[in-house]
N, C-alpha and C positions, 0 to 999 in steps of 0.2 A: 746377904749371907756373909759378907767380912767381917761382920764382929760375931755369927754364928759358926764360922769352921771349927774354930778351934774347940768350942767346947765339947762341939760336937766328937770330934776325932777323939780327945780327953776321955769323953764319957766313954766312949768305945773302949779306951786303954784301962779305964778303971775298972769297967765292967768282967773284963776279963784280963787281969795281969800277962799274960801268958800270949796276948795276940803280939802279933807283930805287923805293923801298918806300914807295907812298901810302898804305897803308891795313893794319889787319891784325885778322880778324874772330874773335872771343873767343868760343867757344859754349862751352855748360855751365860756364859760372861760375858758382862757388858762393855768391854775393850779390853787394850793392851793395859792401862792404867791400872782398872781394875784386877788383870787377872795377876799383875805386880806386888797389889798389896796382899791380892789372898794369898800369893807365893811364901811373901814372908810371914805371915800371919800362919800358914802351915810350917814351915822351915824354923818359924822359933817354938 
């Protein structure tokens, strides 16, 4: 899923200009490492 977050969230924002994405909840990550790079990988 780290190199799928982003597009996915993207796709969200395309599909409808108008949404606004506050938050976005990460289950079954596979450590601390991992949930680092999803961090920034959402954050950019």
């Amino acid at each position: 899923m780290t190199r799928g977050i982003a597009p996915l969230i993207l796709g969200y924002q395309a599909f409808d200009p108008d949404i606004r994405i506050a938050g976005v909840i990460l289950n079954k990550v596979g450590g601390s490492r991992h949930e680092a790079k999803l961090r920034r990988i959402i954050e950019h």
